[in-house]
C-alpha positions as CSV (number, residue, x, y, z in Angstrom):
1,X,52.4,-3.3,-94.6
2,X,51.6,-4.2,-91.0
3,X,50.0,-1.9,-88.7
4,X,52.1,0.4,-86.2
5,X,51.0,-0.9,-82.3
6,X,49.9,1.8,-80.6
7,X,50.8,2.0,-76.9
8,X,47.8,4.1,-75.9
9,X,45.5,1.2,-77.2
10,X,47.6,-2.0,-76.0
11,X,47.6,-0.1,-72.2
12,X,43.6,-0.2,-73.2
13,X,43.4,-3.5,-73.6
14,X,46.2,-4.7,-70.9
15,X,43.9,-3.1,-68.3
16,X,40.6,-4.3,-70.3
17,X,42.0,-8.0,-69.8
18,X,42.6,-7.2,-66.0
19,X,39.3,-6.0,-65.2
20,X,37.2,-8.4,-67.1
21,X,39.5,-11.8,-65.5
22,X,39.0,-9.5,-61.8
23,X,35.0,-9.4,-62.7
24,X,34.5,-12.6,-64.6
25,X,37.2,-14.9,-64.2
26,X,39.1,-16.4,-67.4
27,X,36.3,-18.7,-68.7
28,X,33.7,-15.7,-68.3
29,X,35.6,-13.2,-70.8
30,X,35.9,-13.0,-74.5
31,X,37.6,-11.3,-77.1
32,X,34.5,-9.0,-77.8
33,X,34.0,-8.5,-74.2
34,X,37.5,-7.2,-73.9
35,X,37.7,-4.6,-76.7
36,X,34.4,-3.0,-75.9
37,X,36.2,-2.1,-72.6
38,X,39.5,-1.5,-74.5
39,X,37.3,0.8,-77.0
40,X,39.3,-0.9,-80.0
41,X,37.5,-3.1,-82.1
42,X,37.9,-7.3,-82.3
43,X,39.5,-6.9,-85.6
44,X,42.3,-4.8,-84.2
45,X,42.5,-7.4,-81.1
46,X,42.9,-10.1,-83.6
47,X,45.6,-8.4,-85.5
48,X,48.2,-8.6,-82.6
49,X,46.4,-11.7,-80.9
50,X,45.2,-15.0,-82.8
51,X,43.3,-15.4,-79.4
52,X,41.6,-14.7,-76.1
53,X,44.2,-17.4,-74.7
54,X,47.2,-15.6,-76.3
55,X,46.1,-12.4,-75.6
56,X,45.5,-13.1,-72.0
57,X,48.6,-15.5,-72.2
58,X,51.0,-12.7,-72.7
59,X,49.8,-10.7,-70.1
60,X,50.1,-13.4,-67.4
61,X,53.7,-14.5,-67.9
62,X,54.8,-11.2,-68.1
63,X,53.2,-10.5,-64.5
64,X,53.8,-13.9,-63.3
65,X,57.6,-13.4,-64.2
66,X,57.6,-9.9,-62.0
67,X,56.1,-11.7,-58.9
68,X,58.3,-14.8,-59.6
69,X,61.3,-13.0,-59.9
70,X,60.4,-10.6,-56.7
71,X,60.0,-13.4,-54.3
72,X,63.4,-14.9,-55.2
73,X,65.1,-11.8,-54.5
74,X,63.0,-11.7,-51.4
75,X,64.4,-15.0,-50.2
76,X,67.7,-14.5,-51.6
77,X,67.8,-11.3,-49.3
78,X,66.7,-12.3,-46.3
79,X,67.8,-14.3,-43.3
80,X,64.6,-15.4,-42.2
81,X,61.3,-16.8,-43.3
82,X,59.7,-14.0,-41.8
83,X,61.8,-11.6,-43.2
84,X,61.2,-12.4,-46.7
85,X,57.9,-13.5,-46.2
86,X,57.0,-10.1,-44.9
87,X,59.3,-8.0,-47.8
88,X,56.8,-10.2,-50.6
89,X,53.5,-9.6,-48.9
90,X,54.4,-5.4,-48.1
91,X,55.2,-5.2,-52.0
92,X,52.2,-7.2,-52.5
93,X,50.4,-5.0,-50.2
94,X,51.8,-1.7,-50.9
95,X,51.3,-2.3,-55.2
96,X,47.7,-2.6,-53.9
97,X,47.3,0.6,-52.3
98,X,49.1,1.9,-55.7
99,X,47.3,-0.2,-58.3
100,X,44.6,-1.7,-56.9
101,X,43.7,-3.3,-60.6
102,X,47.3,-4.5,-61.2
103,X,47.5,-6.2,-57.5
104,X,43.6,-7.7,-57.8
105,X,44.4,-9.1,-61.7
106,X,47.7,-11.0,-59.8
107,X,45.7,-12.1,-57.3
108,X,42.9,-13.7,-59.3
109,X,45.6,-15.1,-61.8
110,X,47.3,-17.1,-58.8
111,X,43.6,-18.1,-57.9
112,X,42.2,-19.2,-60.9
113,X,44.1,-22.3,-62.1
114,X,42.5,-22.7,-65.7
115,X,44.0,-19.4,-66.6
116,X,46.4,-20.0,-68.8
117,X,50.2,-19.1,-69.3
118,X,52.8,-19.8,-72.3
119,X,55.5,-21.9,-70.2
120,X,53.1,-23.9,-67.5
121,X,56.2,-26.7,-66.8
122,X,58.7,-24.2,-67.1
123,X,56.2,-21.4,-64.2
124,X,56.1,-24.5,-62.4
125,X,59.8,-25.7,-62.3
126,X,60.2,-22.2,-60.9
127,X,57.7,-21.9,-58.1
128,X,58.6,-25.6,-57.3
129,X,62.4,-23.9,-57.0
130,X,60.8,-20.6,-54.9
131,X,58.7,-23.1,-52.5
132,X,62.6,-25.7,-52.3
133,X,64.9,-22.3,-51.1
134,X,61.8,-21.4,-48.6
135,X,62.6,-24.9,-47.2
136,X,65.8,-25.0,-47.5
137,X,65.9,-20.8,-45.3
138,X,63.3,-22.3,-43.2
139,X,64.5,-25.3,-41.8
140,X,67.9,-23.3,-41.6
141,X,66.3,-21.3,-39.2
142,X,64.0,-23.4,-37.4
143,X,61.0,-21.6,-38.4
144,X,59.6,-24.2,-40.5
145,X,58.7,-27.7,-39.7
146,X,61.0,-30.2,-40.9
147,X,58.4,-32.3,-42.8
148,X,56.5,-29.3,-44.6
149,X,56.2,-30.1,-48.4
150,X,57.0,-27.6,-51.3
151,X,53.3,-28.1,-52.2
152,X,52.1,-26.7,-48.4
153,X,55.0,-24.1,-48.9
154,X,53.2,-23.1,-52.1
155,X,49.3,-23.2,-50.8
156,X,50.4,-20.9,-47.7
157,X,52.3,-18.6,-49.3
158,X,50.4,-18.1,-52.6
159,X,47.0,-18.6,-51.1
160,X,46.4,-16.5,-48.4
161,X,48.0,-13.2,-48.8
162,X,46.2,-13.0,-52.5
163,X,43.1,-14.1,-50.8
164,X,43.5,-12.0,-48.4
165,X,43.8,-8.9,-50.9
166,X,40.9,-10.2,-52.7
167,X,38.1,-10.3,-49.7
168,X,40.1,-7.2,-48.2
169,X,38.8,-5.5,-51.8
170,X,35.4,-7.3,-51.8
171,X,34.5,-5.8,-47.9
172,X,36.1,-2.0,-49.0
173,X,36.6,-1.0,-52.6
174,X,38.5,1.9,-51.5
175,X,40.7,-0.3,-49.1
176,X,44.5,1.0,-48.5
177,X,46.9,-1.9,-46.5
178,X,48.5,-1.3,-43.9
179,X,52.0,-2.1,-41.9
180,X,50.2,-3.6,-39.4
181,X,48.2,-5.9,-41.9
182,X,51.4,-7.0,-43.2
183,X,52.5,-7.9,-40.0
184,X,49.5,-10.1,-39.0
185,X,49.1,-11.5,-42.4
186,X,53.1,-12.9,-42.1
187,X,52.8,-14.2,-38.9
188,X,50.0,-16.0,-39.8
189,X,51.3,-17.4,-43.0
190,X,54.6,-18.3,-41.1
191,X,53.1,-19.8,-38.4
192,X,51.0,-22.0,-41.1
193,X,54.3,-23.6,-41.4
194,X,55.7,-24.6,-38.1
């Protein structure tokens, strides 16, 4: 008879998986690693995981699909670059201040390329489609240049609002964002397209 999941346990090790990629990276964790901090046992990892890849597998494309399907709305809302640039990087921002874990575990999963994830050509069809409609609203308005590739649409926007979270955290454990850093840090990514 197979085992009843316990939430308690699985939050555990959600959040065990999260702080050991935040501290080690994805090649520097293992499954005993991760349920030490979870306080479960390998055995009872390896019941619901055949893997450290799975288990860490699951928990990226369910993130990655939250912060996919956020900036898609974003653009899809907005008139402007700016605009939706700035409505991604505030929730970025603000999630921070709220769940500093949760926002540093995205940011070191868009940063660390050898993690991996279930769908990798299907994730990539999609941000290849997010970086294409921040063309297509960009050029629209003027406010990107008319030769900027999806792939420099991609390192700007992915690279330095996560980055910038990441040192922000490094310099002040206890940092809390501000409007006026969401400001600066969309102008600046914005302006890295013009």
């Amino acid at each position: 008879m197979a085992r009843i999941t316990e939430p308690e346990k699985m939050e555990n090790i959600k959040k065990a998986v999260m702080g050991a990629i935040i501290e080690h990276g994805y090649t520097g964790m293992s499954i005993a690693s991760i349920s030490e901090r979870a306080g479960v046992s390998p055995g009872y990892l390896y019941r619901h995981y055949s893997s450290k890849e799975e288990l860490v597998q699951e928990l990226v494309d369910s993130q990655m699909s939250k912060i996919f399907n956020s900036f898609i709305a974003d653009i899809d809302t907005s008139s402007t670059i700016y605009e939706a640039a700035y409505k991604t990087i505030g929730k970025l921002f603000m999630k921070a201040n709220e769940e500093p874990i949760l926002a540093k575990f995205m940011a070191s999963v868009v940063m660390d390329v050898r993690i991996p994830a279930k769908n990798k050509a299907d994730n990539f069809k999609n941000i290849l489609e997010l970086a294409s409609k921040c063309i297509e609203l960009g050029k629209k308005t003027g406010e990107i240049n008319q030769r900027v590739t999806a792939t420099e649409v991609l390192t700007v926007s992915f690279t330095i609002p996560f980055r910038y979270l990441l040192i922000s955290f490094e310099l002040d454990k206890d940092k809390k964002f501000t409007q006026e850093e969401i400001k600066r840090i969309t102008t600046i990514c914005v302006n890295a397209m013009r």
